[in-house]
N, C-alpha and C positions, 0 to 999 in steps of 0.2 A: 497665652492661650486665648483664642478665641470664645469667646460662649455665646456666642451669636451663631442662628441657625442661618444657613443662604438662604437665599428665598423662595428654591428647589426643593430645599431639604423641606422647608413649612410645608411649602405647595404639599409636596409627598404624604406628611405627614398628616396634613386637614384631607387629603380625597382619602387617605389609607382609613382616618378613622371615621368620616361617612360612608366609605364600602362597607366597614366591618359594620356600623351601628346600624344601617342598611339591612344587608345579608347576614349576618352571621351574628349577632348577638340575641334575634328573635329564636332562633333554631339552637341555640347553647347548650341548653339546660337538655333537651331532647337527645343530643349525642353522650350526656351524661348519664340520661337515664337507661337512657336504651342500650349505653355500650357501644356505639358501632362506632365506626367511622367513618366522618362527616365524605362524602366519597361525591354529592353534589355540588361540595365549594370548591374543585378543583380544579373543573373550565372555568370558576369565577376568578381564582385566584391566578388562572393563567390568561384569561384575557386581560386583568389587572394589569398583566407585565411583573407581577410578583415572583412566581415563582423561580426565574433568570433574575431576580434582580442585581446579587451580587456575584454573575457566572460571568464571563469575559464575552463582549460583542460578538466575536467572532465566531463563537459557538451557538448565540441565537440570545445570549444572554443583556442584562444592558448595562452590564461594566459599575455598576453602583459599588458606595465603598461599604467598609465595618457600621458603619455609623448608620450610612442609609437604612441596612437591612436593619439596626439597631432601633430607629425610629418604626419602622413598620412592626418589628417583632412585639415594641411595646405597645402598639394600636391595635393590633389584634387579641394579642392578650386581655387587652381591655377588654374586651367582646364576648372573646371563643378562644381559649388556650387551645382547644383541639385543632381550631385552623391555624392559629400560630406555628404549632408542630407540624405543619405541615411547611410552612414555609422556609422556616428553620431547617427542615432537614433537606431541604432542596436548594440550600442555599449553601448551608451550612458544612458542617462536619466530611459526611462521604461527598458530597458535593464538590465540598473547596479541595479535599484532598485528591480529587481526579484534574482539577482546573491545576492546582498547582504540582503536580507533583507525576499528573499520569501520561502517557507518552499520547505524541499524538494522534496515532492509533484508537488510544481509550479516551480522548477526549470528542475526536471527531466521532464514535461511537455512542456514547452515553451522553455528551453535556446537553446536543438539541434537542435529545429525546426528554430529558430531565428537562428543561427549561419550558418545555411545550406541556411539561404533565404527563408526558405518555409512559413514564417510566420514575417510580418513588421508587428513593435510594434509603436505605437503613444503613447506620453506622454500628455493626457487630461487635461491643467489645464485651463489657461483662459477662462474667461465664453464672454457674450456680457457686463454684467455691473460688472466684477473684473476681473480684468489684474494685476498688480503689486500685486496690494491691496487687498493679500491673505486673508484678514481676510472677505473681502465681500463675497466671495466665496457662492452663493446659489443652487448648484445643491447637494439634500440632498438624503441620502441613511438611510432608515427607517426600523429597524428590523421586519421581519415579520418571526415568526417560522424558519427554516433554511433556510432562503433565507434573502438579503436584497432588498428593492424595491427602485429602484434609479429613480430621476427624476429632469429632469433639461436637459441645455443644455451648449453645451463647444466650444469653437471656437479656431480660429488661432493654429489647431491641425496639427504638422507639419507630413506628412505620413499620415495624418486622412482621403482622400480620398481614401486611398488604405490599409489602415491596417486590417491586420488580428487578432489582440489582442489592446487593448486599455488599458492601464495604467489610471486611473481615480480618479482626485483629489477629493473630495467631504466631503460633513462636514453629520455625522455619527447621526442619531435622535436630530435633530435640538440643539446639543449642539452649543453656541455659539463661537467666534474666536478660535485663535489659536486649543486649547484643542479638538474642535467637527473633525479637518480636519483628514483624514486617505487619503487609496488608495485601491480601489478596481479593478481587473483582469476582464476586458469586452469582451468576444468576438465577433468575427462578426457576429454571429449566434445567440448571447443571444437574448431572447425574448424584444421586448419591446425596442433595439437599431436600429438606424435607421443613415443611417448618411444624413447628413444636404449639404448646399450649396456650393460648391467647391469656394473659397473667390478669386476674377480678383486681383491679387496683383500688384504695379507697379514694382517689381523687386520681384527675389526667385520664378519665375514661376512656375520649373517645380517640387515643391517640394511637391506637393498634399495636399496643405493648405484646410483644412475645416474644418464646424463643425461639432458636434455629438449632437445626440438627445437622451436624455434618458425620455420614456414616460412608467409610473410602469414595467422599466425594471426588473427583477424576476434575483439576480445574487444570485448563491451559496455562505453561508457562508465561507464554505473554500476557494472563493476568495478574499476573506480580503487579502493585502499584506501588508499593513500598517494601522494599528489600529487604535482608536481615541484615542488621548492622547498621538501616538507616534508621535508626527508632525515636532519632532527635524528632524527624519527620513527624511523627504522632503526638508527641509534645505543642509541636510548634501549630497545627492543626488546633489539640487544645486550647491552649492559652489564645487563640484569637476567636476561637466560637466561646470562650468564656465572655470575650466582651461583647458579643452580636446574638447570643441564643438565651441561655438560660436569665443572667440577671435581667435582660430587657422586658423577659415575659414576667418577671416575679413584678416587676415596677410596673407593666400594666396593670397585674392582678392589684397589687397594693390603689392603685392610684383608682379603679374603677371599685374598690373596697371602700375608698374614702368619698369619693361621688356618693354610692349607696347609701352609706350612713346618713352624710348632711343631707340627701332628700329627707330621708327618711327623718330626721331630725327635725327639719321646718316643717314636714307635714302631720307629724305626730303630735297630737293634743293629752295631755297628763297635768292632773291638777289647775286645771284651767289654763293653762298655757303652752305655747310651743314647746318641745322637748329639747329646741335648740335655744332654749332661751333658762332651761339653765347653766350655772356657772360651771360644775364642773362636767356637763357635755359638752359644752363649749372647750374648753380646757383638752378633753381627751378629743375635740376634731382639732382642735390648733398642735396638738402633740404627734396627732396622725399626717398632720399635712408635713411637720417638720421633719419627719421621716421619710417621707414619701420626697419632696423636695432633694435631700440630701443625698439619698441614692441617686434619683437624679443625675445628679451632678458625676457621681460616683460613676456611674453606668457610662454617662455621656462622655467621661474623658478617657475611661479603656477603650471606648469605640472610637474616639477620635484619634489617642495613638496608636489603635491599631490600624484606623484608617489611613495612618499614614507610611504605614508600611515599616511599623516600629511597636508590634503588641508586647507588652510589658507585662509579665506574669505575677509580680506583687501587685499592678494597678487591676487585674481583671479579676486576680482573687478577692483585693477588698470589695471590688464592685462584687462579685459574686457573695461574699461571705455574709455582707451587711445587708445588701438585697434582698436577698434569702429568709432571712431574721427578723427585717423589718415587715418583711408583707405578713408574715404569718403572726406578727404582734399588730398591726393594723386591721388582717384580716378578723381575727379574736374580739378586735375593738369593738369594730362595726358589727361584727355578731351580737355581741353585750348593748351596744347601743337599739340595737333592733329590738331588745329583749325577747321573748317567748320566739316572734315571730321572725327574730335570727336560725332557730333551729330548726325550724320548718324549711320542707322545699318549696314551700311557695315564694321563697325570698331567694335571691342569687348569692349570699353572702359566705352561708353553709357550705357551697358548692368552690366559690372563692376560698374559703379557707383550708379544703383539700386540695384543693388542686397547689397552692402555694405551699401549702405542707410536702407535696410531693416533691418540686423544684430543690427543695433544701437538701435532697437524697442524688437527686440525677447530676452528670456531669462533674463529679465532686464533691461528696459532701461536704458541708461547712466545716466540719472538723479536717478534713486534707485540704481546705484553703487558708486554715487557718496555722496548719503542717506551713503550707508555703509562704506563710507572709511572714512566718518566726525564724523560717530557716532567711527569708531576708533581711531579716534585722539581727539576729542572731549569728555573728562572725566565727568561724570555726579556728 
């Protein structure tokens, strides 16, 4: 394996993190406070060429792989996880699954509009009573003549406040588990969708967390994206946005938690000296880096086999699992090191440390990756 970046990849990765420290890291804390979503960085992010970055050329996209969108997802998160989640979900999840998987009908539809920005996709899966535990999955979509009629409701829809297409998990005339699950194309206009309660989150504010309502919503059979019976489909979807969405943004958060602190540490004076000059802060940023480092690594090579068109569901879970764990044990650090003025919002670190508290929850919680990494080592 390679561990060298191209000189593309840097390039990308030095303009991705003076855009964000640029534009979106002075305005962060304000999308936090206020709740909203950030809805001005959206022409930035799409004259960027961000938001197609990993959509196919020919849709308007610019063909980048797992790894690319993996480098930018961590630079923004350094920043603004809110504009992360944005780029993430335009890249990622309902994104790849219309690039990959939707006729080309729904890709010439949806991919230039999404790559331009004119049109944020949500990926509907979690209901109120199935989260993990896909197989309870009860918002059901009922053949009626050329329409299907969907009904049910879906939560923790990240962009769900604001999207203009909805990706939708749902199990196909009451077939049971796995087999009944497909994905149906919603817009915001279909009949019968409505969206639901925008969710007070304790961190990941400004990402437009809500639910959606499906009451005899009437959707076209030709928005079937994924079928019942193909539900491998929604797996394989998974396991490659594990290695390009969630851990990438945890390892910015961790990595701009460890920045923090060591400022904060050389410029802080206690007992007559820097507070990075003593031994054991010293010792807990050397501990912080060593974590942040190794994820790293971790993160870097789910993306790179999934870049190469081979994502590997034990390698995306440990990068997920350990990702996850370690920023919210970094982000703690840097609070403690900040002392008093960690718990204040006047410092970004508080703010860091929910927002990575969140990550450990979405796309998997650490305990169903840690489900997946036993059942690979564990032989039946």
């Amino acid at each position: 394996m390679d561990f060298e970046l191209t000189p593309e990849q840097r390039e990308l990765k030095q303009t991705v993190r003076r855009l964000a420290e640029r534009e979106f890291r002075p305005k962060a804390a304000r999308w936090d406070e206020e709740e909203t979503f950030p809805w001005e960085n959206v022409p930035v992010l799409r004259d960027a060429g961000l938001l197609g970055l990993a959509l196919p050329e020919v849709y308007g996209g610019a063909g980048g792989t797992v790894l690319d969108l993996a480098l930018v997802m961590e630079e923004l998160a350094r920043c603004c996880v809110a504009t992360a989640f944005i780029v993430g979900q335009q890249n990622g999840f309902g994104a790849k699954a219309i690039a990959l998987f939707g006729t080309d009908a729904q890709r010439a539809r949806h991919l230039p509009a999404i790559a331009r920005g004119e049109r944020l996709v949500a990926w509907a899966m979690s209901e109120p009573g199935a989260g993990s535990d896909l197989r309870g999955l009860a918002c059901r979509a009922r053949r009626a003549g050329d329409h299907y009629v969907v009904d049910g409701r879906k939560t923790f829809c990240s962009l769900g406040g604001v999207s203009h297409l909805n990706v939708v998990i749902c199990r196909f005339d009451d077939v049971p588990g796995f087999p009944g699950l497909g994905a149906l194309l919603v817009e915001q206009d279909t009949p019968g969708f409505a969206r639901g309660r925008d969710i007070p989150e304790m961190g990941l504010r400004g990402t437009a967390m809500a639910d959606l309502v499906f009451e005899s919503c009437r959707v076209p059979v030709a928005s079937v994206l994924i079928a019942p019976g193909e539900f491998r489909k929604i797996f394989q979807i998974m396991d490659g946005e594990r290695a390009a969405g969630n851990p990438p943004m945890s390892l910015g958060i961790a990595q701009a938690a460890l920045e923090a602190a060591l400022r904060f540490a050389e410029e802080r004076q206690a007992f007559g000296q820097r507070v990075a000059d003593f031994q054991g802060i010293r010792w807990m940023l050397a501990d912080m880096a060593v974590k942040v480092e190794a994820a790293r690594l971790l993160v870097y090579r789910a993306a790179w086999r999934a870049a190469r068109g081979a994502p590997d569901p034990f390698e995306a879970s440990v990068a997920k699992a350990y990702t996850n764990e370690i920023a919210v044990s970094v982000c703690n650090d840097a609070l403690q090191i900040h002392g008093g003025y960690g718990y204040t919002r006047e410092f970004p670190v508080e703010r860091m440390l929910r927002d990575a508290r969140g990550l450990c929850i979405g796309d998997g919680t650490t305990q169903i990756q840690k489900n997946i990494i036993a059942k690979h080592l564990v032989k039946r």
